[in-house]
C-alpha beads as a LAMMPS data file, in Angstrom:
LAMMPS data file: protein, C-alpha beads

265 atoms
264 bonds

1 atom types
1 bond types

-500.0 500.0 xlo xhi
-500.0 500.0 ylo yhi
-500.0 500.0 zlo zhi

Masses

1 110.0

Atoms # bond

1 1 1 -418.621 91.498 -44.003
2 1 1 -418.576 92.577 -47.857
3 1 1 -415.354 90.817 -48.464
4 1 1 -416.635 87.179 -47.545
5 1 1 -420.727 86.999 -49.187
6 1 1 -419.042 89.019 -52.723
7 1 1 -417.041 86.030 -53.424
8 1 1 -418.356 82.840 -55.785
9 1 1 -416.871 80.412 -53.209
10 1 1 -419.328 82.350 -50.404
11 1 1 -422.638 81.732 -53.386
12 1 1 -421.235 78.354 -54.461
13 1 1 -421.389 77.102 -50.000
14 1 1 -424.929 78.534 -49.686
15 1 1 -426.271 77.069 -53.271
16 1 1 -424.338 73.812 -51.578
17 1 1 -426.758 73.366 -48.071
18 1 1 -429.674 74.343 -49.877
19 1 1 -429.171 71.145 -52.403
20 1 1 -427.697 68.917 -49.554
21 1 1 -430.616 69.723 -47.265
22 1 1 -432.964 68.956 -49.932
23 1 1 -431.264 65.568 -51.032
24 1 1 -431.226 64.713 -47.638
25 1 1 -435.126 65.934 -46.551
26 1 1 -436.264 64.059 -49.126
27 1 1 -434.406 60.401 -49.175
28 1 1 -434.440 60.684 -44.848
29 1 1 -438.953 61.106 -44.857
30 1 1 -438.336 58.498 -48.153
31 1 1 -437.264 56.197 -46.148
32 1 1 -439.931 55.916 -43.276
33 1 1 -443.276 56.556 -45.668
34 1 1 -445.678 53.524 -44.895
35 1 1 -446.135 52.075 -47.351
36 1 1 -448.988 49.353 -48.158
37 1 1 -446.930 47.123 -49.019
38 1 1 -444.268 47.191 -46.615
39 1 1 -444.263 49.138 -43.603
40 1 1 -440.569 50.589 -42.667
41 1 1 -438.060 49.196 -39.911
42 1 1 -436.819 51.514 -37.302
43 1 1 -433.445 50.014 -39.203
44 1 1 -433.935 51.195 -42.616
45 1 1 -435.109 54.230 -41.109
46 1 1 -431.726 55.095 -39.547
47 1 1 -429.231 53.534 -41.880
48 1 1 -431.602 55.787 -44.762
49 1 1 -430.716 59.179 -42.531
50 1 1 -427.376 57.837 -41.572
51 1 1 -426.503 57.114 -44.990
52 1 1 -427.616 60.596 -46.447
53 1 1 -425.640 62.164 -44.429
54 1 1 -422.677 60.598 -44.795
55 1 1 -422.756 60.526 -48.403
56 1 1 -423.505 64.272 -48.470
57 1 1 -420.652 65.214 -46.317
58 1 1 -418.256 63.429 -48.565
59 1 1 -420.025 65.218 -51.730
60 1 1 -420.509 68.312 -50.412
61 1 1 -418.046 68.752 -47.598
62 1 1 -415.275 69.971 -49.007
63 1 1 -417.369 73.463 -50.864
64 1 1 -419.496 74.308 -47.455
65 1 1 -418.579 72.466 -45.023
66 1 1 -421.895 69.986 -45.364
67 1 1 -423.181 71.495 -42.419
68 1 1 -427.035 70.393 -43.859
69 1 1 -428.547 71.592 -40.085
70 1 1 -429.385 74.284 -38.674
71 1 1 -428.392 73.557 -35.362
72 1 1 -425.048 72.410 -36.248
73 1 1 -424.312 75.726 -38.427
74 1 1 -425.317 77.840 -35.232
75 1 1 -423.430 75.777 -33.105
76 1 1 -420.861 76.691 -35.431
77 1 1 -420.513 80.113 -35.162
78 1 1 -421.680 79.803 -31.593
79 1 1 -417.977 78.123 -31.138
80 1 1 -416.625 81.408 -32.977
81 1 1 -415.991 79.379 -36.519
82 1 1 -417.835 80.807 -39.045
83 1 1 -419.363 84.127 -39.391
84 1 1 -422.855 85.751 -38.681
85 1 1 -423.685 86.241 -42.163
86 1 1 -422.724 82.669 -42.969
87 1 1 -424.824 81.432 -40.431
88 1 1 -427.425 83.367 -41.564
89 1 1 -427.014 82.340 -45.285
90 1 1 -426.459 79.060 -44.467
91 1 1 -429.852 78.476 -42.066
92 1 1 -432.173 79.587 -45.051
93 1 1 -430.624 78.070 -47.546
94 1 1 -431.162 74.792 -45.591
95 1 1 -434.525 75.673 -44.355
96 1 1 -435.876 76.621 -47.880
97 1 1 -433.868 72.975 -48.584
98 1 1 -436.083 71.176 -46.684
99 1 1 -439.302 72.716 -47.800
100 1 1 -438.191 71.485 -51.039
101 1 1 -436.970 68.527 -50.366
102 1 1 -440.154 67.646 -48.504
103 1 1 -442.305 69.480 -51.454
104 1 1 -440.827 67.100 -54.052
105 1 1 -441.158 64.001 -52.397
106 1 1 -445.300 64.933 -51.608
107 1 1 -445.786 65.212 -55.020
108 1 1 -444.097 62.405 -56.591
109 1 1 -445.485 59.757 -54.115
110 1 1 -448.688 58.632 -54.255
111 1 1 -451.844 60.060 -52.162
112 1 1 -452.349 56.383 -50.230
113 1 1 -449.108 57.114 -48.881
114 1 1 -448.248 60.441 -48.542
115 1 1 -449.702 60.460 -44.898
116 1 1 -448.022 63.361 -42.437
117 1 1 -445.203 63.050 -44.537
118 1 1 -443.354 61.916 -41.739
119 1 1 -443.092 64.607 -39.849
120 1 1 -441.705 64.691 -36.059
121 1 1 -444.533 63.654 -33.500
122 1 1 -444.021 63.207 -30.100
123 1 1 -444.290 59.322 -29.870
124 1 1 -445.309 56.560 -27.020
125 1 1 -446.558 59.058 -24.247
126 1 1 -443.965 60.817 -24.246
127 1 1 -444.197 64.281 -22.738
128 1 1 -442.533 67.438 -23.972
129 1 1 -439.669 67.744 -21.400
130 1 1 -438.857 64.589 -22.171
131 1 1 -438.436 64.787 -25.606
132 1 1 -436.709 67.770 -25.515
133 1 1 -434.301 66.047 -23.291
134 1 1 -433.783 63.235 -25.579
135 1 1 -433.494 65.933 -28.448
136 1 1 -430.568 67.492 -26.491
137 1 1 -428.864 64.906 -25.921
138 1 1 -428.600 62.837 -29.383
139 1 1 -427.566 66.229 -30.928
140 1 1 -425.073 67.136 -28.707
141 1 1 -423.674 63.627 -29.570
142 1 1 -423.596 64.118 -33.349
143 1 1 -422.650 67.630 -32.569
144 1 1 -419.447 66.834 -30.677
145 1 1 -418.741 64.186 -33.381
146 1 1 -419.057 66.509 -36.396
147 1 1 -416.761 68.978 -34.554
148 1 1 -413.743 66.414 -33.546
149 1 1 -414.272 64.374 -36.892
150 1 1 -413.587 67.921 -38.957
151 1 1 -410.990 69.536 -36.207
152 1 1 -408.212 70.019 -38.734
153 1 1 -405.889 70.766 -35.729
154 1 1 -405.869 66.748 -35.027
155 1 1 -402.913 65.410 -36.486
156 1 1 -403.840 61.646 -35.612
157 1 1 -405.790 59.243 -37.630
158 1 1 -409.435 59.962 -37.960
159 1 1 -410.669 57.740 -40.348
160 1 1 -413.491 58.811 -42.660
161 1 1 -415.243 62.007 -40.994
162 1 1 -418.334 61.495 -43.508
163 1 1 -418.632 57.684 -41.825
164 1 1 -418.148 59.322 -38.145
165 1 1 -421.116 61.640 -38.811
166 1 1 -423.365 59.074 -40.782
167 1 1 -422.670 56.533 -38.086
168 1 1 -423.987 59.382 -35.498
169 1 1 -426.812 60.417 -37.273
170 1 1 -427.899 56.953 -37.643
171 1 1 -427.274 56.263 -33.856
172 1 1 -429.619 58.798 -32.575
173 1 1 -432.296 57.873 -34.881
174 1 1 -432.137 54.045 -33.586
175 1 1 -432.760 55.921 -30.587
176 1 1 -434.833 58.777 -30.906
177 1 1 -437.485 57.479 -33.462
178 1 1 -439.361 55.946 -30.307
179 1 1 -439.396 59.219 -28.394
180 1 1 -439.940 62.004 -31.160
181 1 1 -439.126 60.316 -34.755
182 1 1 -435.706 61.471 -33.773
183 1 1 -435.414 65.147 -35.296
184 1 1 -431.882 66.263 -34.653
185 1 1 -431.996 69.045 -37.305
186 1 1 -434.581 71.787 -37.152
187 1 1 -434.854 71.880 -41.187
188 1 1 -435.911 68.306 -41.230
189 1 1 -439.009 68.869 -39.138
190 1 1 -439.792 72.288 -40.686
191 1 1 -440.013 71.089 -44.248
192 1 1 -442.480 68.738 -43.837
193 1 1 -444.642 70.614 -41.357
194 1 1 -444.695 73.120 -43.709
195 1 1 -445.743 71.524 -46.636
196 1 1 -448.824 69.312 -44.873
197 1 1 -449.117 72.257 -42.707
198 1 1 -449.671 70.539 -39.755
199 1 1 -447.436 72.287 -37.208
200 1 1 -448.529 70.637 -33.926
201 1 1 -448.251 72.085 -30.117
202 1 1 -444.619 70.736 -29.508
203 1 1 -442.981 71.482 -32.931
204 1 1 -440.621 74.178 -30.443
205 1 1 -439.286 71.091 -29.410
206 1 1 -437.593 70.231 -32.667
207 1 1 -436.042 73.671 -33.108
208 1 1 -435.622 74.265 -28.884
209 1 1 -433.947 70.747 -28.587
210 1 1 -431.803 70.488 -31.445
211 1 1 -429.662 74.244 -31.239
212 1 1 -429.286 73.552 -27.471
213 1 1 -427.698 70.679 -27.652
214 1 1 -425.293 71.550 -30.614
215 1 1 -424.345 74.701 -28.746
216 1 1 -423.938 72.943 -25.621
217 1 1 -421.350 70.580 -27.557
218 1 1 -419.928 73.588 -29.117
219 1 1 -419.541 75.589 -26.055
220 1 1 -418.097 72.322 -23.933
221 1 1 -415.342 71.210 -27.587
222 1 1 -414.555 74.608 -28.801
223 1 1 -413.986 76.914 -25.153
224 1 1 -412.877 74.031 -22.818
225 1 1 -411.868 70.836 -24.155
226 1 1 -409.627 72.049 -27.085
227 1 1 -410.218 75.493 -27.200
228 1 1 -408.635 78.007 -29.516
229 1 1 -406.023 80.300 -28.558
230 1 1 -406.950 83.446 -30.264
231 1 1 -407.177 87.352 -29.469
232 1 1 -409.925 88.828 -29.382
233 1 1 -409.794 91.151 -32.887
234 1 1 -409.540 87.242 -34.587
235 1 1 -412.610 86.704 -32.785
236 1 1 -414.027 89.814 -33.797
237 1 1 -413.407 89.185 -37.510
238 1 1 -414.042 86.019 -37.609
239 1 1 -417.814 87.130 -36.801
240 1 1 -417.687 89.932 -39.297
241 1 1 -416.365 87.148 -42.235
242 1 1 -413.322 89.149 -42.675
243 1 1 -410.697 86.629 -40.607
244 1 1 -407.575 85.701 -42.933
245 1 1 -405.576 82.828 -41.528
246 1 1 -401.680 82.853 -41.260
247 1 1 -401.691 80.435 -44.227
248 1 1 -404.055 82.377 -45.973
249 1 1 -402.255 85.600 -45.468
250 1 1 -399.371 83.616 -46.863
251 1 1 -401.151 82.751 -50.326
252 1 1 -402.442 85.838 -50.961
253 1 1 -398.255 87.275 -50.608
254 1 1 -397.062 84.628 -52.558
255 1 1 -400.080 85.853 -55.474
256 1 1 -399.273 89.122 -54.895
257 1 1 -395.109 88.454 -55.311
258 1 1 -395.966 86.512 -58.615
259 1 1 -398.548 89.084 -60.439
260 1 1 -395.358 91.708 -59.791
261 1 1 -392.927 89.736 -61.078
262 1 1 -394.839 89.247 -64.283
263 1 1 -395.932 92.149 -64.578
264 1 1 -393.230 93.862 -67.358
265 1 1 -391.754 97.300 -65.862

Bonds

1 1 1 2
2 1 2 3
3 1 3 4
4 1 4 5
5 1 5 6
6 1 6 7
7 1 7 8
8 1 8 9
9 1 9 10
10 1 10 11
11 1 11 12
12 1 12 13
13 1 13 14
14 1 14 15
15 1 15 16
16 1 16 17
17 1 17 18
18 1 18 19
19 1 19 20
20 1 20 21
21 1 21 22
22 1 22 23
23 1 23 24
24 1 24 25
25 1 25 26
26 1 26 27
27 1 27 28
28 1 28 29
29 1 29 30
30 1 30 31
31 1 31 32
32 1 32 33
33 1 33 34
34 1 34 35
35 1 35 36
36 1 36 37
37 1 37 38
38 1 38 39
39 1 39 40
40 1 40 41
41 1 41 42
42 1 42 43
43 1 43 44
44 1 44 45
45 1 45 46
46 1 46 47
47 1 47 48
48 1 48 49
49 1 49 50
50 1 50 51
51 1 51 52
52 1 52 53
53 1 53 54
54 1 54 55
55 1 55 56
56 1 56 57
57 1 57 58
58 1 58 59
59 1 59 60
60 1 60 61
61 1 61 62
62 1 62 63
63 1 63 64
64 1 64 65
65 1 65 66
66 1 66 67
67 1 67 68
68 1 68 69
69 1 69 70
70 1 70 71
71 1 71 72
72 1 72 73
73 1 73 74
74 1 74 75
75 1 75 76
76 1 76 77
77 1 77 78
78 1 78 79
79 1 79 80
80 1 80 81
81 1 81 82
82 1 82 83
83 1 83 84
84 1 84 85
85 1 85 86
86 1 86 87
87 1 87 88
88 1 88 89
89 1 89 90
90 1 90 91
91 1 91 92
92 1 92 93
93 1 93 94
94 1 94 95
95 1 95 96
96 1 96 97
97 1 97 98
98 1 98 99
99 1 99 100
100 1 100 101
101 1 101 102
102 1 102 103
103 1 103 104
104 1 104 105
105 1 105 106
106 1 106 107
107 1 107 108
108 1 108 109
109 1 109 110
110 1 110 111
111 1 111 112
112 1 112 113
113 1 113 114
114 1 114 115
115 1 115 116
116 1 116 117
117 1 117 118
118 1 118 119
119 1 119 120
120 1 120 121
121 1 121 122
122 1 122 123
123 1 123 124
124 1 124 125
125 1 125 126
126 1 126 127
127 1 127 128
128 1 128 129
129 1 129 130
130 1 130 131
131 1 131 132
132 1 132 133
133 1 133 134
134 1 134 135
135 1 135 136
136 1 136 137
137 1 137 138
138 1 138 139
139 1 139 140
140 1 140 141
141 1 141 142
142 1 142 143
143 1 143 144
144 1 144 145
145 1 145 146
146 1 146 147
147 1 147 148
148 1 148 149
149 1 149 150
150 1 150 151
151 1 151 152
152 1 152 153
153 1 153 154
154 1 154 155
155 1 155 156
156 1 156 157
157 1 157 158
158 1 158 159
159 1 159 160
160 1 160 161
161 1 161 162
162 1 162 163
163 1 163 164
164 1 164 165
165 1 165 166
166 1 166 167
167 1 167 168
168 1 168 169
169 1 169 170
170 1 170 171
171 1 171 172
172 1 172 173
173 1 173 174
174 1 174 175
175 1 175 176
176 1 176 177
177 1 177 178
178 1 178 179
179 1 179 180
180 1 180 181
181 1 181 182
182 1 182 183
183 1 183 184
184 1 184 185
185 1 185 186
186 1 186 187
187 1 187 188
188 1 188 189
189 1 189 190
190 1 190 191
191 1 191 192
192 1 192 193
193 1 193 194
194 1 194 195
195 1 195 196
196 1 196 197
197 1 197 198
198 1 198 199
199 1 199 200
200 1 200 201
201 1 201 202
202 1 202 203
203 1 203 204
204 1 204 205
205 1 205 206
206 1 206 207
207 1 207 208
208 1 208 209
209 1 209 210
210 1 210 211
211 1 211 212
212 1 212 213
213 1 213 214
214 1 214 215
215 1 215 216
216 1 216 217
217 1 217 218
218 1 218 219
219 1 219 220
220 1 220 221
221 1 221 222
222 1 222 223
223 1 223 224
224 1 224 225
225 1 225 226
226 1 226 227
227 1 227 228
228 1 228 229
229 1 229 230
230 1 230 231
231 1 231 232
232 1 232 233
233 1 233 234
234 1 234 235
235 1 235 236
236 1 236 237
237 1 237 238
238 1 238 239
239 1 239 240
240 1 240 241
241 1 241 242
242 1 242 243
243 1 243 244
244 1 244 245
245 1 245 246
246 1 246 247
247 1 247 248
248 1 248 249
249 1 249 250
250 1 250 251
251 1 251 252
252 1 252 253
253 1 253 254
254 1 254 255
255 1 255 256
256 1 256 257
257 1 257 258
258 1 258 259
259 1 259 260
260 1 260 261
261 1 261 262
262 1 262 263
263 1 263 264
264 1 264 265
């Protein structure tokens, strides 16, 4: 486990979904603040989240993945991609994201406005089960999306995986806002419960919801409908962060065949 968390790369990823989840905390509750002069659209709501994300995962993507959720990095290493120690980095970096996030945009907006800064609420009479239901469900869309958008085994055209994600964040939050204010990320409705700390009866819904549906998604992409053909000692490190691909193995030779042939005799 040593040999992945002592590298920058490993400090530059975590640093990475901190920032990301706090850009993204703070421009997503932006968006749907009431103001007094303008109250928000369940539109502008959803393209503001949508957006964010998208915009992240093309900034951000390529040093940690963008994962920016704490359901989707579990899901993640649920599907036997990244490591426990990642996952582990990863979910506080993004939770401590979001309390920041959420902490900066409290106290640069102004007390008429600040209200429950947003936070996830269960809406229009809707009961628990049924919003963690609808919780399961829109993140087990974005989810499966993230995972075939980023599947580097696809040799087709894709298009733009940062669009594909955006696009499915925004989706479930056209959606979801009616039932719960559409969480879809546990860090986005910790943050802000956190800072007004107001944590109400059915904030487990928001963490509940969320994981089980990206692990569903994982479990159903990742072990059935384009599962990986590996033995089980890959599996093994791949959990402990020690894993070294084929082509990885091959750089490191190739490094290794240079430095000696420098090297004078």
């Amino acid at each position: 486990m040593k040999k992945e968390i002592l590298t920058l790369a490993f400090a530059r990823a975590v640093f990475v979904e901190f920032l990301s989840t706090l850009i993204f905390v703070f421009i997503g509750l932006g968006s749907a603040l009431k103001w007094p002069s303008a109250l928000p659209s369940i539109l502008q709501i959803s393209l503001a989240f949508g957006l964010a994300i998208g915009t992240l995962v093309q900034a951000f993507g390529h040093i940690s993945g963008a994962h920016i959720n704490p359901a989707v990095t579990i899901a993640f290493f649920v599907g036997n991609q990244i490591s426990f120690l990642r996952t582990l980095f990863y979910v506080i970096a993004q939770l401590v994201g979001a309390i920041a996030g959420a902490g900066i945009l409290y106290g640069v907006t102004p007390v008429n406005t600040r209200g429950n800064l947003a936070i996830n609420a269960l809406n229009n009479n809707t009961t628990p089960g049924q919003a963690l239901v609808v919780e399961i469900i829109l993140t087990f869309q974005l989810a499966a999306c993230i995972f075939a958008s980023t599947d580097n085994r696809r040799t087709g055209n894709v298009g733009s995986p940062a669009l594909s994600i955006g696009l499915s964040v925004a989706v479930g939050h056209l959606v979801g806002i009616y039932f719960t204010g559409c969480s879809m990320n546990p860090a986005r409705s910790f943050g802000p419960a956190v800072v007004v700390r107001k944590f109400s009866s059915a904030h487990w819904v928001f963490w509940v919801g969320p994981i089980l549906g990206a692990c569903l998604a994982s479990l159903l992409y990742f072990y059935i409908l384009v599962p990986y053909c590996m033995n089980m000692s890959d599996r093994v490190a791949i959990v402990k962060g020690t894993y070294e691909s084929e082509e990885e193995w091959e750089e490191q030779r190739e490094e290794r065949k240079k430095s000696m042939e420098l090297t004078p005799p």
